[in-house]
N, CA, C and O atoms as CSV, one atom per row, in Angstrom:
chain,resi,resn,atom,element,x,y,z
A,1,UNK,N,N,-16.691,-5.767,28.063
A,1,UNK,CA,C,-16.118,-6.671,27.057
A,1,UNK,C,C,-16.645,-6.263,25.678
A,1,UNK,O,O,-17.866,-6.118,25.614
A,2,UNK,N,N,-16.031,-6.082,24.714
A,2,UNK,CA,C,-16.140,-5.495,23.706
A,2,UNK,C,C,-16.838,-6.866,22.576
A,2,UNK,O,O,-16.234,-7.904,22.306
A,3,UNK,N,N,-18.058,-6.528,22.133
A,3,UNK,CA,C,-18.554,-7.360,20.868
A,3,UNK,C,C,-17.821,-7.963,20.100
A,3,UNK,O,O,-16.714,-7.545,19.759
A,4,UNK,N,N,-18.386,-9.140,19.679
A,4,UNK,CA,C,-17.731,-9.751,18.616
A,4,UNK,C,C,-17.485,-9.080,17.254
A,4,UNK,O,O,-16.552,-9.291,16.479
A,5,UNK,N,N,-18.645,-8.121,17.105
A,5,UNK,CA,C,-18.603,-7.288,15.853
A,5,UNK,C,C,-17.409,-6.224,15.851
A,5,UNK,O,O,-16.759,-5.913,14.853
A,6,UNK,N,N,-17.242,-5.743,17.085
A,6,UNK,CA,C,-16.106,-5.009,17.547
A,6,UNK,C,C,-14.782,-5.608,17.288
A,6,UNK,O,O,-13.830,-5.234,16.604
A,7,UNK,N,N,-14.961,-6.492,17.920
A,7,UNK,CA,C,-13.041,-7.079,17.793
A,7,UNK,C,C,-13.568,-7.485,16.677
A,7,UNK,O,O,-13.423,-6.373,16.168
A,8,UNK,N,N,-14.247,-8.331,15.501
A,8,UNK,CA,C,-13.841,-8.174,13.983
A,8,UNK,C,C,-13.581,-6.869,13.458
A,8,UNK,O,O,-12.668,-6.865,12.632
A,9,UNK,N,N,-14.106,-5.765,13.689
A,9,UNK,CA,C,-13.524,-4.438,13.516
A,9,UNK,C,C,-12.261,-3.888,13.442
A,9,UNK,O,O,-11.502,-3.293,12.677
A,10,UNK,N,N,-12.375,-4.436,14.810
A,10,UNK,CA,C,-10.693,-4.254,15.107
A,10,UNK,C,C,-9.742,-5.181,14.516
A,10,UNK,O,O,-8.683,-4.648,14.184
A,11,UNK,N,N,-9.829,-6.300,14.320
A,11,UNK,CA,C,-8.891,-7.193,13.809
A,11,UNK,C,C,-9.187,-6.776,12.314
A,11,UNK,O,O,-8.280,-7.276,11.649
A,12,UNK,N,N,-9.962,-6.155,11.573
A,12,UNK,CA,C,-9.773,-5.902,10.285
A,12,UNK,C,C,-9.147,-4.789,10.084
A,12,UNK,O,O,-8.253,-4.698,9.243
A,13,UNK,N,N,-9.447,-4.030,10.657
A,13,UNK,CA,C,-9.009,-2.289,11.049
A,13,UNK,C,C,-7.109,-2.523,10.663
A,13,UNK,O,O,-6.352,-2.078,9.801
A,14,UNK,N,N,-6.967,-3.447,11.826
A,14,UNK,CA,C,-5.743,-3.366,12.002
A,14,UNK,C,C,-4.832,-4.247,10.718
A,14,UNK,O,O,-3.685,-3.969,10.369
A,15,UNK,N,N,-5.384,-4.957,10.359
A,15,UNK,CA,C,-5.009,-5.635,8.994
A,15,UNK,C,C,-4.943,-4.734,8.275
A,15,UNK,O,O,-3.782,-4.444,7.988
A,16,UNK,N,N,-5.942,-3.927,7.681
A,16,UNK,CA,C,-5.797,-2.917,6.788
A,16,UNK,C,C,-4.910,-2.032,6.709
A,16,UNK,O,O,-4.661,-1.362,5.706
A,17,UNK,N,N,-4.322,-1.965,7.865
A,17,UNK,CA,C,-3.311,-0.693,8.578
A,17,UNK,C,C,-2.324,-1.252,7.992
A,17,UNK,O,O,-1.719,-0.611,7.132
A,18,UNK,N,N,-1.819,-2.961,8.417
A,18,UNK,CA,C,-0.409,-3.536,8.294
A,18,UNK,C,C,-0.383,-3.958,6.522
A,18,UNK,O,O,0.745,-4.137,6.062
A,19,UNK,N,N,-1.330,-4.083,5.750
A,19,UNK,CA,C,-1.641,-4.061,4.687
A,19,UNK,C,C,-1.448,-2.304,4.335
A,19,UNK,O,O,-0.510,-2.518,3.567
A,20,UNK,N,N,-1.529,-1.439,4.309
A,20,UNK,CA,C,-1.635,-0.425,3.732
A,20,UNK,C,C,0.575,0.042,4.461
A,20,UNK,O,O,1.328,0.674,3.720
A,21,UNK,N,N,0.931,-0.339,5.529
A,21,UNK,CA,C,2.079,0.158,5.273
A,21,UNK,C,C,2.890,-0.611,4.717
A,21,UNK,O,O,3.917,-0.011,4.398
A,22,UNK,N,N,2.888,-1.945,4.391
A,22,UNK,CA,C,3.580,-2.488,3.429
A,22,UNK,C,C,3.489,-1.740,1.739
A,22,UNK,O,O,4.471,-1.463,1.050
A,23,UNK,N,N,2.408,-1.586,1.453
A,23,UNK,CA,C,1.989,-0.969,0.182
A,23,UNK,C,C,3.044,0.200,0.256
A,23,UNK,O,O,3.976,0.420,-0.518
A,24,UNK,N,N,2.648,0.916,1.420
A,24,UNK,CA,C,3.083,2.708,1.520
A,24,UNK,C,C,4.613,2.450,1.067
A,24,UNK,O,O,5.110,3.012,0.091
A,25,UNK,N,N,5.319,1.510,1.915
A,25,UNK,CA,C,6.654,1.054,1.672
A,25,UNK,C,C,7.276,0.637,0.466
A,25,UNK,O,O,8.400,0.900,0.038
A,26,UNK,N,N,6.093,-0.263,-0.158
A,26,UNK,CA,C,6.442,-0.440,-1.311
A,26,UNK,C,C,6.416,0.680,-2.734
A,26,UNK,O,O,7.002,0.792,-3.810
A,27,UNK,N,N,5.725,1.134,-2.232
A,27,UNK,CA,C,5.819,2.818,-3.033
A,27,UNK,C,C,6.667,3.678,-2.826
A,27,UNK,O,O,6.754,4.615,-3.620
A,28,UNK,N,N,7.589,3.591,-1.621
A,28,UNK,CA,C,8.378,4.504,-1.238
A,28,UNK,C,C,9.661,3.905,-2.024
A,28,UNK,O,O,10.581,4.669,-2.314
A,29,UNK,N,N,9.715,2.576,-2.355
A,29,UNK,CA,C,11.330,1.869,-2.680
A,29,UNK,C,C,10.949,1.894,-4.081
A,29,UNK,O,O,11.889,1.713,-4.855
A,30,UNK,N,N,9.508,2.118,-4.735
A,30,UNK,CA,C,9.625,2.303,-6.218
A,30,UNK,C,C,10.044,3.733,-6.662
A,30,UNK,O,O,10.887,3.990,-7.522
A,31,UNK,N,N,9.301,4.639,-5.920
A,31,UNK,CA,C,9.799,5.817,-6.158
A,31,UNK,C,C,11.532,6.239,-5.615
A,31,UNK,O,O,12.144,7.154,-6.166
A,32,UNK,N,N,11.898,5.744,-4.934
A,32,UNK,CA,C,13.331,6.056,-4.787
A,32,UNK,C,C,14.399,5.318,-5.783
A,32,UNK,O,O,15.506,5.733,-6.124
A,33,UNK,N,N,13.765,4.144,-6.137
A,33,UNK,CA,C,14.494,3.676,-7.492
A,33,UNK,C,C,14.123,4.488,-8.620
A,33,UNK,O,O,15.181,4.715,-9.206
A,34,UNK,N,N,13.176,5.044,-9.232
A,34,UNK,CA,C,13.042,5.742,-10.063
A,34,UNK,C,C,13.842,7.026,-10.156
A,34,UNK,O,O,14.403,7.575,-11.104
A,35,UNK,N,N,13.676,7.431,-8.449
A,35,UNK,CA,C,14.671,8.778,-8.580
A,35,UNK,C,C,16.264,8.398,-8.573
A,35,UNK,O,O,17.130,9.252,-8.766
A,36,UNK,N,N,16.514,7.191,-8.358
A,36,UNK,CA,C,18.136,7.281,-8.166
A,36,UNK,C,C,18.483,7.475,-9.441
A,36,UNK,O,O,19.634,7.897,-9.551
A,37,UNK,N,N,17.701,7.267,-10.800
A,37,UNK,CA,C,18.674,7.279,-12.097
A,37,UNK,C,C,18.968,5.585,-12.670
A,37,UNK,O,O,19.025,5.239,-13.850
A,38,UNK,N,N,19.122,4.717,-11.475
A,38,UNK,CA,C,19.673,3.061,-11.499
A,38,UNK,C,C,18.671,2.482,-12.242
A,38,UNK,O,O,19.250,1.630,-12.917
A,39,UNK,N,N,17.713,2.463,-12.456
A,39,UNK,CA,C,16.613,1.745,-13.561
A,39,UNK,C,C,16.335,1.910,-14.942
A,39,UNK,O,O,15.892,3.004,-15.290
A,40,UNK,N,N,16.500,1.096,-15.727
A,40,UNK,CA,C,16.649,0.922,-16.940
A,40,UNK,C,C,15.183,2.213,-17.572
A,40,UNK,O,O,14.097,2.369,-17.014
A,41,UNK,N,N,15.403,2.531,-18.132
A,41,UNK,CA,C,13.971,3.174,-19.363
A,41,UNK,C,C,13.022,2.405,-19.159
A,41,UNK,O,O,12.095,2.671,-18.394
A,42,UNK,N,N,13.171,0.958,-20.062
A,42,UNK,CA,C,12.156,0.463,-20.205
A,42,UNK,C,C,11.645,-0.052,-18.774
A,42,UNK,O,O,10.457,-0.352,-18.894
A,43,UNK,N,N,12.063,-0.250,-17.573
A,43,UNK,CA,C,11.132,-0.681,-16.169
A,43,UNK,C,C,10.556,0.833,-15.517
A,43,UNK,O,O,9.729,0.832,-14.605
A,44,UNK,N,N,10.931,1.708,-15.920
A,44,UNK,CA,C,9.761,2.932,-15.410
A,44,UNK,C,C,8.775,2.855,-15.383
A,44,UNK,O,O,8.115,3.188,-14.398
A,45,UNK,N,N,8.244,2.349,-16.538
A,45,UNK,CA,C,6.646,2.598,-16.999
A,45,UNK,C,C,5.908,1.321,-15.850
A,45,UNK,O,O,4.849,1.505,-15.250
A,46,UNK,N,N,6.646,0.215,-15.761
A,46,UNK,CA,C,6.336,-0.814,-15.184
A,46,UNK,C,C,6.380,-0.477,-13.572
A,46,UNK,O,O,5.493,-0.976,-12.879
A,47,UNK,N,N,7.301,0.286,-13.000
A,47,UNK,CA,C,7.265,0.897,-12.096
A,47,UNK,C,C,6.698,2.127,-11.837
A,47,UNK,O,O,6.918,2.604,-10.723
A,48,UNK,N,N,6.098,2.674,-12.522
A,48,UNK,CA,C,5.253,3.263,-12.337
A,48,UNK,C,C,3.759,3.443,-11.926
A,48,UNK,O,O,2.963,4.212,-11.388
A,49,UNK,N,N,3.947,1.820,-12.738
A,49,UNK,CA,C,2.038,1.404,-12.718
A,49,UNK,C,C,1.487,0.618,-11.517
A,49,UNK,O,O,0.369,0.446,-11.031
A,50,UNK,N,N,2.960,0.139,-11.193
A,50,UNK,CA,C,2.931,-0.343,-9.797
A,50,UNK,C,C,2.568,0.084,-8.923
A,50,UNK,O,O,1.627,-0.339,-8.252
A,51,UNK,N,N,3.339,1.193,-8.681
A,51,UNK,CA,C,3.241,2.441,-7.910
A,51,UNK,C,C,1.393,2.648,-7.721
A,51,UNK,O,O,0.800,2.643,-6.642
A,52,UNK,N,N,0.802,2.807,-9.011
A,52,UNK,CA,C,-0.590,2.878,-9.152
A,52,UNK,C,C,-1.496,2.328,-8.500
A,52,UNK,O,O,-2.411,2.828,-7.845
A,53,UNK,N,N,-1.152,0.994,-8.741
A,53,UNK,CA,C,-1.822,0.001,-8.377
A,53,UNK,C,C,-1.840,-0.024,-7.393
A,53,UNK,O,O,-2.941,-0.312,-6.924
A,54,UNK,N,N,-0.870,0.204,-6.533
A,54,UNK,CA,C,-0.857,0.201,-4.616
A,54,UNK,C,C,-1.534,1.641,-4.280
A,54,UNK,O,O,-2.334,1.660,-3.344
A,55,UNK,N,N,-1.229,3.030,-5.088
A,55,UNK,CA,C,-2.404,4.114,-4.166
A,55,UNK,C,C,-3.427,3.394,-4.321
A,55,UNK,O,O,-3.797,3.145,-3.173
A,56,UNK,N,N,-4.218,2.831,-5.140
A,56,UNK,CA,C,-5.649,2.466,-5.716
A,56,UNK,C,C,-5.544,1.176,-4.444
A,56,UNK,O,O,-6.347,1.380,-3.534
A,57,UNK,N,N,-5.123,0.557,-4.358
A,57,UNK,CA,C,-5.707,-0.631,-2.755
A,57,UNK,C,C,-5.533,0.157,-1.724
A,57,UNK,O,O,-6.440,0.136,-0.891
A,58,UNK,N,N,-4.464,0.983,-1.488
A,58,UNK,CA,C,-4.488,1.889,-0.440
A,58,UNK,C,C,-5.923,2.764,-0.277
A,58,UNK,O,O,-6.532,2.759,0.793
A,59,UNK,N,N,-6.289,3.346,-1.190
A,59,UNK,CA,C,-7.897,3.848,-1.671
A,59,UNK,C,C,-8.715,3.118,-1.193
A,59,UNK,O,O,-9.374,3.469,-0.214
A,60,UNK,N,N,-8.887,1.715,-1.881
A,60,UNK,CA,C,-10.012,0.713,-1.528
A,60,UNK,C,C,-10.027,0.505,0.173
A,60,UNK,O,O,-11.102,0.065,0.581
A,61,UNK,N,N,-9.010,0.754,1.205
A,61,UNK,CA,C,-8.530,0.260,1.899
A,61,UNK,C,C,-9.002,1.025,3.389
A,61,UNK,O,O,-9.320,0.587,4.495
A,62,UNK,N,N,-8.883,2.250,2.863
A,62,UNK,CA,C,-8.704,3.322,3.722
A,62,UNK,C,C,-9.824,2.932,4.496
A,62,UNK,O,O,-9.661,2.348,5.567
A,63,UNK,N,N,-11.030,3.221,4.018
A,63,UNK,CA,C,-12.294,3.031,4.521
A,63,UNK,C,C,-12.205,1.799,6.087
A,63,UNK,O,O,-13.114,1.634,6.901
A,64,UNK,N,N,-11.183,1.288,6.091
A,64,UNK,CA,C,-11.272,0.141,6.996
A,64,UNK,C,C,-10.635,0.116,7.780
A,64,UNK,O,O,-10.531,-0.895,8.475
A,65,UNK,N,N,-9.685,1.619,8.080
A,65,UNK,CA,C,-8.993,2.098,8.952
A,65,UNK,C,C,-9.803,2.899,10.107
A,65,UNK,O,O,-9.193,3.423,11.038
């Protein structure tokens, strides 16, 4: 039977995972709006930083995979 410290491991592990492919996803639909051409000028920059902001938790994140 696996420790309590273990299955918190695991139950964080795996959070981090379902947390990091939502992010991944959400980076994938910013960058494909950017490439379609369909977004205004001025929401690039805003979509861009977005984009940022999710590698950087993905970063913080990893470690807990």
């Amino acid at each position: 039977m696996p420790s309590i410290a273990d299955q918190c491991s695991r139950t964080e592990a795996e959070q981090a995972q379902a947390i990091i492919a939502t992010l991944q996803a959400d980076i994938a639909n910013m960058s494909a709006a950017i490439a379609s051409g369909q977004v205004p000028e001025t929401e690039i920059y805003t979509l861009e930083h977005g984009i940022s902001e999710r590698q950087q938790r993905i970063a913080r994140l990893q470690h807990l995979t």
